[in-house]
PLY file of the C-alpha trace (Angstrom):
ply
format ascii 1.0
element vertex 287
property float x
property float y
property float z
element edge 286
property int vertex1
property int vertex2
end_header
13.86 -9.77 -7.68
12.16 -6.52 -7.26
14.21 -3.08 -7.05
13.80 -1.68 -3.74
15.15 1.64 -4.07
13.32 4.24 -2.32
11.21 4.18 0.73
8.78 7.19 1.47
7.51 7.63 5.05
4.97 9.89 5.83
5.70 10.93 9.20
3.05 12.82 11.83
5.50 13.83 14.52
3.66 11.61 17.64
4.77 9.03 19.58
4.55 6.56 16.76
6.48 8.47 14.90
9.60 6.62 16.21
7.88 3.44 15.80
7.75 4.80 12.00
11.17 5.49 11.73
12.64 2.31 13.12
10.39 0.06 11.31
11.42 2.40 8.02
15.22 1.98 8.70
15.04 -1.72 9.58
13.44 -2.57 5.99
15.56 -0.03 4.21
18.97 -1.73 5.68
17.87 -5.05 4.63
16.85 -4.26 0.82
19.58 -1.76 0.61
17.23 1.31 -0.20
17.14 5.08 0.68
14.32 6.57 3.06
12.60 9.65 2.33
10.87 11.25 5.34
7.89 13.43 4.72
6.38 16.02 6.85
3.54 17.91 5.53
2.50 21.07 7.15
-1.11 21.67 7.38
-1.76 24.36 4.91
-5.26 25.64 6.63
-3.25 26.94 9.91
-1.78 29.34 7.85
-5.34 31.32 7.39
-5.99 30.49 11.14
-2.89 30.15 13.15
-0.09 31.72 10.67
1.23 33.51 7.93
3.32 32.78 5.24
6.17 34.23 7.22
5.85 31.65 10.01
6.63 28.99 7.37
10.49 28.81 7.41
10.60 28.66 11.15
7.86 26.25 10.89
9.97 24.11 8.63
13.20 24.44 10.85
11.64 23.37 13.70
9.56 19.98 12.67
13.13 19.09 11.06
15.12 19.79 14.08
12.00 17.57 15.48
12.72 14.50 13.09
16.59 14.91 13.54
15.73 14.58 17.44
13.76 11.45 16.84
16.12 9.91 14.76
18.40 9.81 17.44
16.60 6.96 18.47
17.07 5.19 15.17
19.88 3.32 14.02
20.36 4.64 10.79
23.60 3.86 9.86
24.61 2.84 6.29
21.41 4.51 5.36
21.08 6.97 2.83
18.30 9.13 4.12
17.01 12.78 3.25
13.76 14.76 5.22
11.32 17.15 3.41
9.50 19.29 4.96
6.57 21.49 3.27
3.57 23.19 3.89
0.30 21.45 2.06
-2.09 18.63 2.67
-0.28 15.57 4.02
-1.61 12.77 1.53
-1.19 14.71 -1.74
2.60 15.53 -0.77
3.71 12.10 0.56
1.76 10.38 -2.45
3.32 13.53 -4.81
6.91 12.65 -3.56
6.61 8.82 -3.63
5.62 9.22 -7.50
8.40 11.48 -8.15
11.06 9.37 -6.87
9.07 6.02 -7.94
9.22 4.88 -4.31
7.84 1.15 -3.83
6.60 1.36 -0.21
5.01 4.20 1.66
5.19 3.53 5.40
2.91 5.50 7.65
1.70 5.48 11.18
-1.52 5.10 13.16
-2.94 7.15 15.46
-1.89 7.34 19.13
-3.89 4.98 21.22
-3.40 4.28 25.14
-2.94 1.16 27.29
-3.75 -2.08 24.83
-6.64 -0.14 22.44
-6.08 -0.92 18.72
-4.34 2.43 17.36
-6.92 4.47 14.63
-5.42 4.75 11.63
-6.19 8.30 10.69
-7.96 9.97 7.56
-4.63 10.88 6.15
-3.60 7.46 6.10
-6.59 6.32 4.03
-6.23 9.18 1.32
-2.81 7.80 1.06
-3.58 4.54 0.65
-6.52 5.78 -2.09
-4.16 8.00 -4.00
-0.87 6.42 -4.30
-1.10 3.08 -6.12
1.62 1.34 -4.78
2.09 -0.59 -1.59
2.06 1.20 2.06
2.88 -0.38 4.99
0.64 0.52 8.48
3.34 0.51 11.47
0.62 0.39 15.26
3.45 -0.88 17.40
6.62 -0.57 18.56
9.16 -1.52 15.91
11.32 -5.23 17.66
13.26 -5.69 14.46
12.51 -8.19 11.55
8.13 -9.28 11.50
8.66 -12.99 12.69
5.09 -14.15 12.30
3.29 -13.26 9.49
-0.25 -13.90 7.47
-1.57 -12.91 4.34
-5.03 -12.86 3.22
-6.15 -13.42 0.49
-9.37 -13.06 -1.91
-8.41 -15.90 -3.89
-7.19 -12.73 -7.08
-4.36 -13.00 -8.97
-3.13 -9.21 -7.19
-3.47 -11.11 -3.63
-1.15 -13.81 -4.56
1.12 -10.83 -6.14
0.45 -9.52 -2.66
2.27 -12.76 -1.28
5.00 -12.73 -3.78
5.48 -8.89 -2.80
5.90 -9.90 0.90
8.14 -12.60 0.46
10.70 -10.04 -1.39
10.45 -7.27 0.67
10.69 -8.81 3.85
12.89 -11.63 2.83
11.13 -14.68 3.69
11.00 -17.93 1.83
7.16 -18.68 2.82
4.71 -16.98 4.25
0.92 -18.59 5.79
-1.80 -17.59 3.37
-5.76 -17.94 4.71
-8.96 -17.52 3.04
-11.99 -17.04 4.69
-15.39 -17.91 3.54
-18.81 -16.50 5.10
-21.63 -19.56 6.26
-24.93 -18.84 5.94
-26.34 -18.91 9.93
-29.32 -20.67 11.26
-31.07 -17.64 11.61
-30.40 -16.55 8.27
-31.97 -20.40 6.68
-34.88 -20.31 9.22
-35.70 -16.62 7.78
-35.52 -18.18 4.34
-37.84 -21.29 6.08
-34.76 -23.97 4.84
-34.67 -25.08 8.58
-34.80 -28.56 6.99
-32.47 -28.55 4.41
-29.90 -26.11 7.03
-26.86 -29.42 6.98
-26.98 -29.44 2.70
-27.00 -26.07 2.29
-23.94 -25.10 4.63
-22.22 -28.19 2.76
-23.00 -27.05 -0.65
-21.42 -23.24 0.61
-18.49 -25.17 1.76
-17.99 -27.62 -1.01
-17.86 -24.65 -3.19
-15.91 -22.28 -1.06
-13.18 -25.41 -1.01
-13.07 -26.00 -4.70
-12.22 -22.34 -5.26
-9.46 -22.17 -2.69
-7.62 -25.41 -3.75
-7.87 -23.99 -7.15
-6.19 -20.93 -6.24
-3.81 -23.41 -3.95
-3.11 -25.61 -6.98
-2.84 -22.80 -9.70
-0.03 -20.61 -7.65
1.59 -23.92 -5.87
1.28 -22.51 -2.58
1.94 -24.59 0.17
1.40 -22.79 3.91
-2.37 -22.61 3.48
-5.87 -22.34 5.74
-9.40 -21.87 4.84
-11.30 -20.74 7.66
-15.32 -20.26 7.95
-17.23 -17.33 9.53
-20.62 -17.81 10.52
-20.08 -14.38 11.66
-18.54 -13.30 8.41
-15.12 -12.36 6.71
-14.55 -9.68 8.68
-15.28 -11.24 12.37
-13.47 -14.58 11.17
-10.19 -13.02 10.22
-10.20 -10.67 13.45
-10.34 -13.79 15.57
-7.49 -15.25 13.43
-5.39 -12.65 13.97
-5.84 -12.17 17.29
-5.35 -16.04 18.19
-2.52 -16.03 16.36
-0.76 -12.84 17.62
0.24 -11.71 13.97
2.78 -9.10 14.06
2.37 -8.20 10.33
-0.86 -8.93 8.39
-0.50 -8.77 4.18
-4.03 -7.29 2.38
-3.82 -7.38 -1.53
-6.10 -4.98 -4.02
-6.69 -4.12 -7.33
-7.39 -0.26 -5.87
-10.13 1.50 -4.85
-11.42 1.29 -8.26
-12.35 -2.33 -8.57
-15.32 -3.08 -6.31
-14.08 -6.41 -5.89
-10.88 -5.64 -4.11
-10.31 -5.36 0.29
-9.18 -2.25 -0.11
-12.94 -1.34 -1.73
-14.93 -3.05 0.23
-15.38 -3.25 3.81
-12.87 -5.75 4.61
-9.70 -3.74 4.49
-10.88 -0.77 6.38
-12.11 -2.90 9.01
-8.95 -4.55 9.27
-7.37 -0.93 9.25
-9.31 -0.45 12.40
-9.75 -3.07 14.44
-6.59 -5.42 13.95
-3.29 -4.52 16.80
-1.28 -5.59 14.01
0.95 -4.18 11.50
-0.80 -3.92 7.79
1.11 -4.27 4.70
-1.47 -3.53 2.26
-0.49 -4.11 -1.53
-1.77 -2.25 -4.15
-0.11 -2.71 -7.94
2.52 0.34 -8.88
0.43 2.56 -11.99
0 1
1 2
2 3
3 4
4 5
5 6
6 7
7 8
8 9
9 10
10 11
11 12
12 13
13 14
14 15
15 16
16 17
17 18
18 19
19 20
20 21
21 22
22 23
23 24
24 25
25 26
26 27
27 28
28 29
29 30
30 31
31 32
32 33
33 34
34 35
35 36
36 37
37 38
38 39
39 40
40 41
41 42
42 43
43 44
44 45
45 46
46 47
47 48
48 49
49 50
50 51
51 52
52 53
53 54
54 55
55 56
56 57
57 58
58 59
59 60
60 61
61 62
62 63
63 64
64 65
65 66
66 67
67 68
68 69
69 70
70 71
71 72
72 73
73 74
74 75
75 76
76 77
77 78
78 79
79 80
80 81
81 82
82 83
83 84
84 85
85 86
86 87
87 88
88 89
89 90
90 91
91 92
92 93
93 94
94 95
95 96
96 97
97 98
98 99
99 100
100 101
101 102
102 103
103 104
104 105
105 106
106 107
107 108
108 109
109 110
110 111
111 112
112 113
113 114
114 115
115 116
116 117
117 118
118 119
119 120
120 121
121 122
122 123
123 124
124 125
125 126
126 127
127 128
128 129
129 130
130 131
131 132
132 133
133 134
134 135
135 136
136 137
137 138
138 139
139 140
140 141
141 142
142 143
143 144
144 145
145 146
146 147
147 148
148 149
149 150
150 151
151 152
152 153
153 154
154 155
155 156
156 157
157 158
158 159
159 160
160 161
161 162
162 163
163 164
164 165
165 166
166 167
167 168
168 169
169 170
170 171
171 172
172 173
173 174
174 175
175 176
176 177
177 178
178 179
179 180
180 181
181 182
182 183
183 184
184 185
185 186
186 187
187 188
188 189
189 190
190 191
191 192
192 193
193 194
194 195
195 196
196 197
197 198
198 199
199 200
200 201
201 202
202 203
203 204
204 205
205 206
206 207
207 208
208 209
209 210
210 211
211 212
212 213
213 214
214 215
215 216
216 217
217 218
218 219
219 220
220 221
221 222
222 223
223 224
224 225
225 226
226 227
227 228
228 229
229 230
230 231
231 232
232 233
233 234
234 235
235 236
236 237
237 238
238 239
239 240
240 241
241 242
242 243
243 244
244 245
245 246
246 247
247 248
248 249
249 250
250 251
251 252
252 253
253 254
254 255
255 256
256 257
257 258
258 259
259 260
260 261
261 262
262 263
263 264
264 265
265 266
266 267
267 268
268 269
269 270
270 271
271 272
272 273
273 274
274 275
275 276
276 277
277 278
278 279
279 280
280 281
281 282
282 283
283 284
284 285
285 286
């Protein structure tokens, strides 16, 4: 069993802000650990906007601001502390996560209205590029424990440790675990001119796209599985999953934005970032 000490949240001040906070509080009282808010002060209004002198009020105010929200929180029989400080939001959540060898960074999305997916926001990404360890995306409204849960997976060792993460943290005993696999369209073979041989070819993908996920099935003993195609692709295929499924928390598992081979590399995981209504728990291996 993992050590789940210290949560960081890196906290905007916006609406989701209390969606932060609850979601924060609720995982902290369940694995018994101490939250860390973070509010970072943009450092280029102070050349623009203010001087240095502005800073303490600055400081008192966005903490009276978080006190306020927490009012809204149940935080009791949680040991929590707020630090506020004037620099580039990424490099001081990531800098105080590493100091007190946090295991989860939560962070919010962008404010969206009516029922548009909520951006996550350029601060968001450099903390999930910069802070090795897993982060958790909160878009909605925090109504208590995540009840219906996928992870995804690239068939990698770290995406099964992504599972295995998941199932700690959130205390679950299983969770469903889907691959998805891109066809090769019509359009694609007549371009090639296999119009003919179409029906062998897509079997031959799928044959082969099979034998690697019941391998990865077999070698971890997994049990709540799917393999899904997309003649669309990856991307379109596990939108649609999602989105038919009404995930409330969706798990993404990477090597870091090092290997090109991971989703948090590629394409996949910041289209998921983007697009999907659902919470992300995106795992990336403590350095």
């Amino acid at each position: 069993m993992k050590s789940f000490e210290n949560i960081v949240v890196g906290l905007d001040i916006s609406k989701h802000s209390t969606y932060v906070l609850q979601k924060a509080f609720t995982l902290a009282k369940e694995n018994g650990s101490k939250v860390t808010i973070v509010h970072a002060i943009d450092k280029s209004w102070f050349s623009d906007l203010f001087s240095d002198s502005n800073l303490e009020e600055l400081i008192n105010h966005a903490t009276t601001t978080i006190n306020e929200q927490l009012t809204n929180v149940d935080t009791k029989g949680v040991q929590y502390d707020i630090l506020v400080d004037k620099g580039s939001g990424s490099d001081l959540v990531v800098k105080i996560a590493k100091k007190l060898d946090a295991y989860l960074i939560i962070i919010g999305a962008n404010e969206k209205e009516h029922d548009e997916v909520a951006i996550v926001s350029s601060t968001a990404r450099k903390i999930a590029q910069k802070g090795r360890l897993p982060m958790i995306v909160v878009k909605n409204p925090c109504e208590g424990n995540y009840s219906n849960i996928v992870a995804f997976t690239d068939l990698s060792e770290t995406s099964y440790k992504s599972l295995i993460f998941a199932k700690e943290l959130l205390q679950k005993d299983s969770l469903k675990v889907v691959y998805a696999y891109k066809q090769m369209s019509d359009l694609a073979l007549k371009y090639y001119n296999e119009d003919k041989n179409k029906d062998k070819i897509k079997q031959g993908i799928k044959d082969k796209e099979y034998e690697k996920f019941n391998n990865f099935v077999n070698d971890y003993n997994l049990k709540d599985t799917q393999i899904i195609e997309g003649s669309l692709g990856v991307n379109s295929a596990l939108t649609n999953y999602v989105k038919t499924n009404k995930n409330d928390l969706v798990v993404l598992g990477s090597k870091g934005v090092n290997n090109p081979n991971s989703f948090l590399f590629g394409s996949t995981t910041s289209f998921l970032m983007e697009n999907l209504k659902s919470d992300l728990l995106i795992y990336v291996p403590k350095k």
